[in-house]
N, C-alpha and C positions, 0 to 999 in steps of 0.2 A: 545499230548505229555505226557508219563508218569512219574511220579516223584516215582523214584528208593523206597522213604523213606513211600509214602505215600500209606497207607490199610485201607480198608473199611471191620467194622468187622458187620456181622448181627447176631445181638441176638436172639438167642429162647426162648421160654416161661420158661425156665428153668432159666434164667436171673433175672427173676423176682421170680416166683413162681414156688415152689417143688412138682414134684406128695404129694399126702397126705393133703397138708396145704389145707384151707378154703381161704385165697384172702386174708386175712387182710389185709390195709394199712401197719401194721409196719413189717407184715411178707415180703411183696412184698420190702418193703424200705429195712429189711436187708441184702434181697439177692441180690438188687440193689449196697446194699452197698461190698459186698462180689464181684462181677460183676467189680465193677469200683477200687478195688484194680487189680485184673486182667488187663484190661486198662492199669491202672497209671504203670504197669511194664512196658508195652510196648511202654510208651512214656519215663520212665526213660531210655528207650535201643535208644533214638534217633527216634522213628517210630516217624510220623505224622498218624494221626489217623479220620476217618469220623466213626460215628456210625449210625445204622436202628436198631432198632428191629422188632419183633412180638408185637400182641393186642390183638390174638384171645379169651382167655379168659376175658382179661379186658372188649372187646366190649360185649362180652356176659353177665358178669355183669352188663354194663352200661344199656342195652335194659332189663334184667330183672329191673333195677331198677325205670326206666322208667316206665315198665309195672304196677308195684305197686306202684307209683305214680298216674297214670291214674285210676289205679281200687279203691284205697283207697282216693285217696285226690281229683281226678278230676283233675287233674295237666296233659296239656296233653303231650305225649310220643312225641320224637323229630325221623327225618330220622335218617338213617343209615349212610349216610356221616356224619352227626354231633355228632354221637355216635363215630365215625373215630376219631374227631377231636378233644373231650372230652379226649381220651385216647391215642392222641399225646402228649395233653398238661401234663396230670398229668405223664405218662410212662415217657416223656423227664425233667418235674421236678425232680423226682425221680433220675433217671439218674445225670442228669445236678448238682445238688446239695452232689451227693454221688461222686461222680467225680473230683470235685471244691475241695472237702472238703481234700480227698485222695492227689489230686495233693500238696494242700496249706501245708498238713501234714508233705510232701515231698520236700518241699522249692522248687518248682516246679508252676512258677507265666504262668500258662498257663488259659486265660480262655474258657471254654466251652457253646454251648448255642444251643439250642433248636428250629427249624423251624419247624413249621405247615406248614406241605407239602401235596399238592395236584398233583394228578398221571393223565395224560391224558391218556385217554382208547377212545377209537373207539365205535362211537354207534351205529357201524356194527356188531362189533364183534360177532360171532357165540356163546358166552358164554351165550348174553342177550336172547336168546331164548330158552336157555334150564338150566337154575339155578338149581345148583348143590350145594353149599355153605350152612348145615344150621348154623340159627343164631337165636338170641333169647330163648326165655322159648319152653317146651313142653305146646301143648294145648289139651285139649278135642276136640272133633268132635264139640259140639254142640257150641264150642268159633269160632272154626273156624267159620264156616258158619256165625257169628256173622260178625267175621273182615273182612271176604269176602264181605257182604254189608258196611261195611266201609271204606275197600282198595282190591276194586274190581283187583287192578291189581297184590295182593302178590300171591305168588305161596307156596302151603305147601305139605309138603310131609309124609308120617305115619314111625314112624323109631323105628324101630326093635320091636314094641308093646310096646315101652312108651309113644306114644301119636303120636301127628302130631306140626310139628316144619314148621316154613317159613326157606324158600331156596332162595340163590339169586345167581347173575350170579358171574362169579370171569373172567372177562375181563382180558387182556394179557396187561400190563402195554406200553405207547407207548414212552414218553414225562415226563419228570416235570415237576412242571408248573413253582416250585421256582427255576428251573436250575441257574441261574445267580444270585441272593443271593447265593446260598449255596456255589457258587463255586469263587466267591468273598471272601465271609469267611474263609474259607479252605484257596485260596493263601496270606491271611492277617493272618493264622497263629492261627485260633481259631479251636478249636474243635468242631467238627458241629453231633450234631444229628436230621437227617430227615429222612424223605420218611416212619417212624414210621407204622408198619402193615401194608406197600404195599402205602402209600398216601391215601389222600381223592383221591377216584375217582371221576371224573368230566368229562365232555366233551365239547368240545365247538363248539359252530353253531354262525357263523355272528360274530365272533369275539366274547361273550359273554359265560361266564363259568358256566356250571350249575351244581352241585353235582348229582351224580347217586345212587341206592342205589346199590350196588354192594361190596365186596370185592377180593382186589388185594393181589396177594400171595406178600407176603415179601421178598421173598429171589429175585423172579423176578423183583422184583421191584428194590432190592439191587443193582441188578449185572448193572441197569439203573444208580443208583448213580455212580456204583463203576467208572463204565466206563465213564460215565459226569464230576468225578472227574479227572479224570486221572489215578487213583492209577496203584501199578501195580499187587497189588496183593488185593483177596476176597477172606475173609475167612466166612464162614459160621457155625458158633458157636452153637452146640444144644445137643442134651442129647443122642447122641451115638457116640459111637467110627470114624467112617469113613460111607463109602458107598460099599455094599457087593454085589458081585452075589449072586446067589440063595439062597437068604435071607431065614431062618424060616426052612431050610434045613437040612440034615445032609454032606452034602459036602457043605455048604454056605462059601466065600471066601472073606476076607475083602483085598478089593483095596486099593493099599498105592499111589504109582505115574503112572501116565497114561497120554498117551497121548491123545487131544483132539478127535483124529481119531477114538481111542480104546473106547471112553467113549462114542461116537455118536452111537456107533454098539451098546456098551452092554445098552445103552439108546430105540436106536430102535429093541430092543430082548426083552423089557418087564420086566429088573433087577426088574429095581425102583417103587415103589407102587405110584399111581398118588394120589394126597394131603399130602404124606408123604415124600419121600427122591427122588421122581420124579424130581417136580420143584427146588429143591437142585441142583442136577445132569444136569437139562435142565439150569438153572443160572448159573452153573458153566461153562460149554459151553459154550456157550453167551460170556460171560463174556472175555473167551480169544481168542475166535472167531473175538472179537470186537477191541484186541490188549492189552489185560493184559497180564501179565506176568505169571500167575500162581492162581488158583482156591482151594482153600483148606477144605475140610467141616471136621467135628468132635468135637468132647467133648470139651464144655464152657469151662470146668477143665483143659484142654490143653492149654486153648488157644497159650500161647508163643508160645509153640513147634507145633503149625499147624500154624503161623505164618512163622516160619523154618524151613518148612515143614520137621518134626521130627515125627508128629505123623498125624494121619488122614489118609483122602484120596488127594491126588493134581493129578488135573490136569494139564499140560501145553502143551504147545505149542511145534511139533516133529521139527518147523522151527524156534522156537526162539532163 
């Protein structure tokens, strides 16, 4: 069942952090805080609202820091789901308290709150074979070979001649595992932030859940909440305008509304760049495939007006 009022918006790295800036804590909190006035507009218009973001940078701070932990203090480096889970928790503080704050400012007694979410992926999936994902520091040759007797099963790759960096798989999200909290919260009226960078990945054998090290695209994983929620619309929130043909072009063409049919063709024609505005374009699909209403990607800066679908790209439904 969809509920008319209810959108799941997924944030991009831009939500948090600016090209330019370094990470800081209060730089990430300001734009957190810039982000959740955004929001608070759209729940003063009556929306009900689920939030996802991105982590990819965060997780890569977290494993760099990790890294000099290990090498300076002998403290040692934790997996890559729990580096996932690190940057659920602080990405949804952040969030959750710039949001609370904005709302209360607003005499708007709504509260918000944060799940650590974990994504069920297949430990079939054709991704675990061939890791594509990097993550972490760049290393020298002669570290590798070091970590290779230490974690005989990472995979690393040499990238662009600054080093050699670990790669991991980026599985096709199947499952949430927290589906019923979240979606509990949501019909009791809270503002719910999950599914944060795609979920922990996890799989499970015999009934028992076991974290993988792996990363799930966000947006894919979105269009999982969006649809688990019910909502009726996904908006996909990030740092360009919409979703183009022949991107990088001199005839490039920015798509405003389209239907699911039209987006499948210019999907299977090779528009969309795979790790960049691909799985945007492939979640938005999904998404109404699945029985939403309408799919919307474009500038954070928008947001309202790709809500009412004013600005962006949407997709919908040529049967809805």
């Amino acid at each position: 069942m969809v509920d008319k009022s209810l959108i799941v918006i997924a944030l991009g790295g831009n939500a948090l952090l600016q090209r330019g800036q370094k990470g800081t804590f209060q730089e990430q909190y300001e734009n957190a805080k810039i982000t959740a006035k955004k929001i608070a507009d759209l729940v003063e218009r009556g929306y009900k609202v689920v939030i996802t973001h991105g982590n990819g940078p965060q997780v890569g701070a977290t494993l760099l820091r990790h890294d000099a932990g290990q090498k300076l203090y002998g403290v040692p480096a934790f997996p890559m789901d729990v580096a996932g889970a690190e940057t659920q928790g602080f990405i949804g503080y952040m969030l959750q308290q710039s949001l609370r704050n904005e709302l209360k400012s607003r005499k708007i007694d709504k509260y918000v709150v944060t799940i650590v979410t974990r994504t069920i992926v297949d430990e079939n999936d054709p991704a675990f074979k061939n890791p594509t994902k990097p993550v972490g520091p760049f290393y020298k040759k002669e570290e590798v070979e070091e970590l290779k007797k230490q974690f005989p099963d990472w995979v690393f790759k040499e990238d662009s001649g600054r080093g050699w960096r670990r790669v991991v798989p980026s599985p096709d999200p199947k499952l949430i595992a927290e589906r019923h909290a979240i979606k509990t919260l949501v019909d009791a009226g809270f503002i719910v932030i999950a599914s944060g960078g795609g979920g922990i990945p996890i799989v499970e054998k015999d009934g028992v859940a076991y974290g993988v090290e792996a990363v799930i695209d966000k947006d894919l994983a979105g269009q999982r909440l969006a649809t688990l929620v019910g909502a009726s619309r996904f908006v996909i929130a990030t740092d360009v305008d919409g979703a183009y043909l022949n991107y990088g072009t001199p005839n490039q063409k920015r798509l405003e509304r389209v239907t699911v049919e039209e987006m499948k063709k210019y999907y299977a024609e090779g528009h969309f760049k795979e790790g960049s505005m691909g799985p945007k374009v492939l979640a938005a699909i999904r998404f109404v495939e699945a029985g939403g209403e309408s799919a919307t990607i474009g500038h954070l800066y928008d947001l309202t007006e790709l809500v009412e679908e004013k600005k962006g790209t949407t997709v919908y439904s040529s049967t809805g």
